[in-house]
Structure formats: C-alpha cells, structure tokens
N, C-alpha and C positions, 0 to 999 in steps of 0.2 A: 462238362456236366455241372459242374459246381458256379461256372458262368450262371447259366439255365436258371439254377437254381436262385440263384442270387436275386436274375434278372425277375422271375416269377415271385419270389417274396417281396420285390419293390412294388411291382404292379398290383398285387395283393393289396398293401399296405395304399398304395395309391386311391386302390378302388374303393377300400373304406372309409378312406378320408371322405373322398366324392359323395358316395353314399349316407354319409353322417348328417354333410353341407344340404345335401337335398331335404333331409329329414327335417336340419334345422329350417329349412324355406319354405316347407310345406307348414309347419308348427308354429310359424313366426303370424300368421296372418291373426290365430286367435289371441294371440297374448297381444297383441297390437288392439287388435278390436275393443279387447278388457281393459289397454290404458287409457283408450281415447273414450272408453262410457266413463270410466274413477272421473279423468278430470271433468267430464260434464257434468257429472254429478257433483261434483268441487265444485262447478260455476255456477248450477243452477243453486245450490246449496248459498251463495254468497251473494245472488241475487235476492233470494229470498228474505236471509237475515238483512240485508242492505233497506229492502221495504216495510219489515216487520214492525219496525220502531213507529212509521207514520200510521199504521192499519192498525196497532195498538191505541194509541190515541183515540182514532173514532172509533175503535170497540169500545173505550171507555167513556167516551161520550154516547155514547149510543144504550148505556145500563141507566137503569132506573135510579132514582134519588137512593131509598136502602139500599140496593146492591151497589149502586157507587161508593155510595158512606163503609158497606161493610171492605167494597173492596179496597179501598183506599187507606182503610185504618186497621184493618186485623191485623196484619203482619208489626204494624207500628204500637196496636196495642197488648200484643203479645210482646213485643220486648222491653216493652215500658214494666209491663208485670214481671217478665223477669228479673229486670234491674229492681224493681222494688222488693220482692226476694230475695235478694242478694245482699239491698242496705238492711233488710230487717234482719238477717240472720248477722251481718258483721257488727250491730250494734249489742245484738242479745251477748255475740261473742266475746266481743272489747268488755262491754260493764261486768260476763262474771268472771272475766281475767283478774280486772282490776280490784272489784272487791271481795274476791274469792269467792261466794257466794254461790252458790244453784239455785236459788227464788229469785222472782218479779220484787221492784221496787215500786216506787211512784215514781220516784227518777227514770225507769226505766222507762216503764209505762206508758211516763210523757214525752220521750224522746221516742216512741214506736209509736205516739198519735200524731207528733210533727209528721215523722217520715208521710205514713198512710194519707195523712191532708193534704202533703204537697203533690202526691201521687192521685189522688184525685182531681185533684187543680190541672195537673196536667196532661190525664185524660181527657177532663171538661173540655179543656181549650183544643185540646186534639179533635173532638168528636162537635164539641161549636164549631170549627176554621173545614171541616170540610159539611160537615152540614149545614152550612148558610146556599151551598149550591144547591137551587130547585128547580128542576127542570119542569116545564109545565109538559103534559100531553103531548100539544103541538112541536114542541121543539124535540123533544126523547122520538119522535114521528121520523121527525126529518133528518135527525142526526142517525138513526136508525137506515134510513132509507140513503144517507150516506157512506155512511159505512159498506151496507150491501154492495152498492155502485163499485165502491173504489175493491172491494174483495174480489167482486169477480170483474173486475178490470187488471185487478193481479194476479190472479188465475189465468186469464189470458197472455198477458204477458209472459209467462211462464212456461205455459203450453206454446205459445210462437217463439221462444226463447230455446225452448227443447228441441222444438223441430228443426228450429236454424244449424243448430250443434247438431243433430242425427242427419242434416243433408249432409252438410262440413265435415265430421267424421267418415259417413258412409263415403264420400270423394277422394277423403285420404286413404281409406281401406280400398276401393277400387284402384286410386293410383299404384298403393304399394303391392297390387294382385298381382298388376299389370308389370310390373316391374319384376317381382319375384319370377312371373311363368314364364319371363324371357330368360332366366339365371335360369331358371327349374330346365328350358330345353335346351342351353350350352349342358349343364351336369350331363343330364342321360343323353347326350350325342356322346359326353367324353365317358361316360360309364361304357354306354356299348361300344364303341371304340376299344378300352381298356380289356373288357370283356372277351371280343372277340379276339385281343394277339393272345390273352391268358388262352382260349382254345386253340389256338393256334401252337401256341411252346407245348400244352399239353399232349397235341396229336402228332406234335415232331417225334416224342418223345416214344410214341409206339414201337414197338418191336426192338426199344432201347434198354437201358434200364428202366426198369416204371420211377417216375415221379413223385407218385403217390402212392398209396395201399387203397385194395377197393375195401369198401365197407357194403354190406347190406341196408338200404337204402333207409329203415328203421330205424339202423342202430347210429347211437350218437357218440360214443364211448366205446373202445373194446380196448381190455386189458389182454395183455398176452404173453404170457408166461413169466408174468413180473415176481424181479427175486429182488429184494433188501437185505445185504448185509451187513452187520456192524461188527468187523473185526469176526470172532467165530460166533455171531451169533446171525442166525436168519432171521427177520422183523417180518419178512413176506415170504414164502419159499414157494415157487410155479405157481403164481396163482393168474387164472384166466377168467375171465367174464364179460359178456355184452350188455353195457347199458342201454335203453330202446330210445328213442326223442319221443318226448310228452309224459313219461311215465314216473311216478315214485319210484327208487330205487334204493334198498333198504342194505346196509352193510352193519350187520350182527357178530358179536364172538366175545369171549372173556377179556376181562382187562387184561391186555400184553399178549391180543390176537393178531396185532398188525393193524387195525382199522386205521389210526391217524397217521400212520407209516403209510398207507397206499394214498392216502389222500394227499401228502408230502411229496409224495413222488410224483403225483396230475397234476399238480401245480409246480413243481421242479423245487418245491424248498430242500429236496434231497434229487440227487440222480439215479438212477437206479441201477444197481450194480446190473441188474438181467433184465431182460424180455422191454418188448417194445409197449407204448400207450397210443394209440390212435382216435382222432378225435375228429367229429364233420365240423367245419367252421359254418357260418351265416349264410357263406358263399354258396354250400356245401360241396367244398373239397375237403378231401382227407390230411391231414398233416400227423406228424408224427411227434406228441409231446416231449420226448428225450429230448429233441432238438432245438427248443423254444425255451428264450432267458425268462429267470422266474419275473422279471418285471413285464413280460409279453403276452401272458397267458390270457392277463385281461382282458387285453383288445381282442382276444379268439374268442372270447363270451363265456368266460368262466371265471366266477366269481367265486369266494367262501367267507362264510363264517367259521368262527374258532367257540372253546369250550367256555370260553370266558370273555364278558361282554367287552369288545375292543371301541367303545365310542369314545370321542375326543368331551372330555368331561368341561373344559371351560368353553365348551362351543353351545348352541341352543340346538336343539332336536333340528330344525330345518335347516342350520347352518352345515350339521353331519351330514344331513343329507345332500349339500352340496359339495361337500369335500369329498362323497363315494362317487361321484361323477368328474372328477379330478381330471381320469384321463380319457374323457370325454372331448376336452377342452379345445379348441382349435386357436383361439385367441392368444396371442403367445407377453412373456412380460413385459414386452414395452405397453402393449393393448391393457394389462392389469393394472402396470401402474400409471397409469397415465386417463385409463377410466375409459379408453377411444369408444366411440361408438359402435365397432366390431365387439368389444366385448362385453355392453350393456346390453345390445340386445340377445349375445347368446347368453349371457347372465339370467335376462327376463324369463329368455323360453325352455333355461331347465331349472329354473325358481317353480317355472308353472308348475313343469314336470313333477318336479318334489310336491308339494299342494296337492298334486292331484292325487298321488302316490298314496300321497299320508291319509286326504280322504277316503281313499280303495280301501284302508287297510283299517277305516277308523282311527284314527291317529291325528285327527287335524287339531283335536285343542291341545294339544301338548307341542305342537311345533315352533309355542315362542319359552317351554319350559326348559331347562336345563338338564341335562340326564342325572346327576346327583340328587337323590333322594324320590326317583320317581319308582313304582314298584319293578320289582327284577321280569315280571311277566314281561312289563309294556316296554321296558329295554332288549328284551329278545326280540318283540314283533318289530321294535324300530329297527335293530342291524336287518331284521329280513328286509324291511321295508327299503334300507339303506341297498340293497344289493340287485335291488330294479330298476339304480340309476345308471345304470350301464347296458341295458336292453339284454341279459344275457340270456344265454342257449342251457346253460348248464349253472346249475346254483348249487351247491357241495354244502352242506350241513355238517356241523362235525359236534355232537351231542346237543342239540337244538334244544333238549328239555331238559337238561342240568338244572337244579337248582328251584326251577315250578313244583307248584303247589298241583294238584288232581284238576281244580277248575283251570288253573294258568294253563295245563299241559292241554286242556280239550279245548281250550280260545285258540292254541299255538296249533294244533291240527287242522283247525277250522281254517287259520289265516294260509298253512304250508295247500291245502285243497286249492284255497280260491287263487293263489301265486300260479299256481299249476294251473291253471284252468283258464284265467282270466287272460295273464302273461304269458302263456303261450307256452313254457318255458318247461325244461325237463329237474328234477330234483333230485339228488344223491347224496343220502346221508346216514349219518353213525348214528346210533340212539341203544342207550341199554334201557330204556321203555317199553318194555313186550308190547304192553297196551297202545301204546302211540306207534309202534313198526307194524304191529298187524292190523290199524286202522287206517290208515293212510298208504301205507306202500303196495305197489303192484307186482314188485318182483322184490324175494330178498335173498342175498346170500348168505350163508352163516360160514366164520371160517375160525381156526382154532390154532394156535402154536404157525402163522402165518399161511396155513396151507386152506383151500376149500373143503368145508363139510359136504354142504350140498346148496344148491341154488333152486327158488320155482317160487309159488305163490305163497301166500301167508298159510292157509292152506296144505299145501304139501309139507312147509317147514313146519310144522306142527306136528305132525303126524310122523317126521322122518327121525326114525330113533337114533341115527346117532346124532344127531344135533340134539333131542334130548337128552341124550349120555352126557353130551361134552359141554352142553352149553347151558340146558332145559333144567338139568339135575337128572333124569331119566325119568320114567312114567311113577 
C-alpha cells in the first residue's frame, strides 16, 4: 500500500508538472505577440527619428520670412537676455562689495551702459545674419509644396514600413502557434495517459483500504476533530468544520482562541497532535494535510498571508511579485544562471502574469516603487496581490486588516470580493473587524478557548447568544 501511495503522489506531482508546461504554451503566444509590436515599435520609432532631421529642414524652409526670423532667433535671443542679466547683476555685485556702498555711481552706471550696448550689438547682428534671408512668394510656394511632397512620402514609407514588420511578426507568431499546438498535443496525450493509470491505482484500491477520504463535492477544506496541544495546554480542542470552494470563509474568537493555531496546522507550520485536515487539490482528489511537508502545501494551492507585511523590502513591488511564483518555476539553475532561453521565456510569461495581476488589482503604478515608505493599505493589497502568483485554490488570510485605517479596510474588502470572484479562488480568514467579517464572509465560525461556538451566516452569528456572551460582549 505505501508502494501505491508513493507510486500515486509521483504521478500527482508528474501531472502538474505537465499541466503547468501546457499553461505556459498556451500563454506564451500573447507575450510573444507583445515583444514582437515593443520592437516594431523600436524600429518604426528609429526610422522616423533617422528622417526627422531632413523634413525639418524643408519645414523650415518652407516658413515665412517673420516666422523664420522668429523661429530661428527666439531661443538664441532668450539666452542672450539671460546672459545679459546675469553680467548686470555680477557687476552691480562686485562694485558694492568693493566700495561697500548700497547706491549707483557714475562708475557704475557706465560700466552697466557698456554691458547694455554690447548686448544690443549683439542682438543687431543676431537679428541682421538671419534676416538678410528673403524668401519671395514664389520660392516659400515651392519650398512649401516641397516639403508637403517629401511628408507624405514619409508617411508612406512608414505605413509600408509597418506593414512589412505586421506580415514578418504575424509569420513569426504563426510559426511559433504551429510549433507550440504540436508540444500542446504530446502534453494532453501525456496528461491523459497520466490521468488514466492515476484512475486506474484509484479503482484497484476499492474494497481496499480507501486511498483517499471522500469529500462532498462543494467542500474544499474539512477540519475534523482538530486538537493543538502545547504541553497541558489545548490551543484547538475537537474542533470540526467545512470550508465550501468559491466562498468567504470567516474564523472569529478572542485573542488566544486558536485562530492562527488552526491555521499552522493547514499549512503543517505545526502538526497536529489530533484529528485529521482534508483538502480537494486542482485535480480534485482528496488528500490528507497531516501528511504533506510544510514546503508542499503550495504546490496543493494554498497559499497564506501572515499578520505582518512579509515583502522582500530591497526588491521593487514586481520584483515580489515574482519571487511569490518561485515555485512555479520549472527552469532549473543552470537555466538561471546562464540566462538559457528556457528561462527567458518562462521569465517573460509570468513577468506578464504579474503586470496583469497588479493591473486587476489597480496596483500597476507602484510596480517599479519599492515597498519601504509606501502606505501600509497598498502593502496589504500587494501580499494579496503577490498570492495569485501561484493560481491558488485556497488563499488563508490571517488578520488581513491589521493596522488600516476605516477607508483602507473598505478598499481591502473591495480588492478580497473581486479575488474571489474574478480568480476563481476560495478565501479563509482571521479578522477581529466585525465590520469586514460580516461584509464580506459567507459562512463564519466563531470559536473560543480553541473549541466551536457556533458556525452559519453573518446573520445567524449575530443573533446567536452565546458568541455574543463570549465573543460579542453579550446583547
């Protein structure tokens, strides 16, 4: 049996691998698509500066006598004025350093009529050396109707310049389709393959010991008769409950009720002295948490936040975001360090991922800022944000609103809805926020000294008096 098992957690592990690789194949075509417009956009971008220089020219021949004069010499007679400002104040400066003085001399006087006359002079000659050019009617005509010619002969070029690079792109994206949907159908012959011996160990296993635990087909989590002990003291004592898949699920109680004690034990940072954890994977088979290393849990699709923001402070916001898709990774470190092409491209296509993430959640202009000094709101909504790098099934909260402010907590409700909703994804979390547990949650439990009060809607726990005795304060 422990063969079985063995052989069954390889194939497991095999089949997610597979499944990842398809995901990255199907994904790979848009991020591709978005390098090959950047660089066009680079080249049309370098064709254009490359001609800009000669089509300036005959715009400039192509302006009238004043507007040439103006345009030719503003900028030049603006910093002619400034420099002349600048010798009349360092002359005012120098004479009343030197004669201590605060008044006008005649000394002075006449050294602030030299400067002014030479700065005249050499306005003159600035505004004589481009106005000797006179363009008659005839010629401003033709240099006009020049210029037009050569613009939209550059327009053209441009537009056939585009096109050539959107067939040439579009060739390369055909070719890498074609390439990819032959990979895409080895995967799913080897997924169904995989697939079908995984039914096969499971229905040897009938009338055996069962394999698994059945679960009701809803539930995505079921706690069952989970006890925590520390030494003589119980942190959880029999406590039982169904989490549903797709739903808020709210865990309430005093401080030193158990809550981040049950949550230690789903993720195995502790073991549980009692009662088993059963969880549906992606697969949806049943497994049984006690038995899975706390570095495994991930890959099963459950992820957590903790009470206090855990981001990597000298990284940039998208850089975190790529460090919570870590073990995502299939590129292994020769592929890292060495830059191979296997791992540029799955670099690119969960780069996207992040981008697109951070825009879901409104988050995109902060993703080249550093987490140090940004408000504590927008560092909450990033760890959620950070924990959809792993496509998970189950996202564990553990005091999500610590620390916000009334508007931070109703932006963080808003963001924990649309996670829910958008991503697919089921949510399980501590919060001592009445207001935030009874806005958001669909089912809550309230439990006290590690045991359950009572479980059901926001609703019911409202109204059930002893969770107001123990928890509420009473009516």
């Amino acid at each position: 049996m422990a063969n079985l098992l063995n052989r069954v957690s390889f194939l497991e592990r095999k089949l997610n691998a597979l499944k990842y690789q398809l995901e990255l194949n199907e994904s790979y075509p848009d991020v591709f698509s978005a390098k090959l417009k950047e660089k066009s956009q680079k080249k049309v971008e370098e064709l254009k500066e490359k001609e800009s220089h000669e089509l300036l020219k005959l715009e400039i021949d192509a302006l009238d006598n004043p507007a040439y004069l103006k345009y030719m010499t503003e900028e030049q007679l603006n910093q002619l004025e400034q420099s002349y400002d600048l010798k009349k104040r360092q002359t005012i400066t120098s004479y009343y350093r030197k004669t201590g003085q605060n008044q006008t001399s005649e000394v002075l006087e006449d050294d602030l009529k030299k400067i002014h006359s030479t700065y005249e002079q050499q306005q003159k000659a600035m505004l004589d050396a481009y106005g000797q050019r006179q363009y008659t009617k005839e010629t401003l005509s033709a240099n006009r109707q020049k210029y037009a010619s050569a613009e939209k002969a550059h327009l053209e070029r441009i537009a056939i310049y585009e096109k050539h690079l959107e067939e040439f792109n579009q060739k390369k994206l055909d070719d890498l389709k074609s390439s990819l949907n032959q990979k895409k159908e080895v995967l799913k012959s080897k997924i169904q393959s995989i697939e079908s011996k995984l039914k096969a160990y499971q229905a040897s296993t009938q009338g055996k010991q069962h394999l698994k635990t059945e679960l009701p087909e809803d539930v995505i989590l079921r706690i069952d008769h989970l006890t925590m002990q520390f030494g003589g003291l119980k942190a959880v004592d029999d406590l039982s409950f169904d989490v549903k898949r797709g739903e808020i699920f709210g865990l309430i109680g005093p401080n030193g009720a158990g809550k981040t004690t049950v949550f230690n034990c789903i993720t195995q940072f502790y073991k549980a002295t009692e009662g088993n954890m059963y969880y549906r994977t992606r697969l949806s088979d049943v497994i049984t948490l006690n038995h899975v290393k706390v570095h495994d849990v991930i890959k099963q699709g459950i992820v957590r936040t903790f009470q206090n923001v855990e981001l990597i402070w000298e990284l940039s916001i998208l850089d975190n975001m790529l460090v919570g898709a870590h073990s995502k990774y299939r590129s292994k470190f020769f592929d890292h360090s060495f830059q191979t092409r296997r791992f540029k491209r799955e670099e690119s296509i969960i780069r996207a991922k992040a981008i697109k993430i951070l825009s879901d959640l409104g988050l995109l202009p902060y993703q080249h800022f550093y987490p140090l000094g940004l408000p504590y709101g927008v560092l909450k909504k990033i760890e959620l944000a950070r924990t959809l790098m792993t496509n998970p099934s189950l996202i564990i909260l553990d005091e999500p609103a610590a620390g916000l402010n009334d508007l931070e907590t109703e932006q963080l409700a808003h963001t924990i809805k649309k996670i829910q909703k958008e991503y697919d994804t089921t949510i399980f979390l501590v919060e001592h926020d009445m207001g935030l547990v009874m806005s958001i949650c669909d089912t809550i439990c309230a439990i006290s000294f590690g045991k359950k009060l009572a479980i059901g809607t926001p609703q019911v726990i409202q109204k059930d008096p002893v969770v107001q005795q123990a928890y509420l304060g009473g009516e």
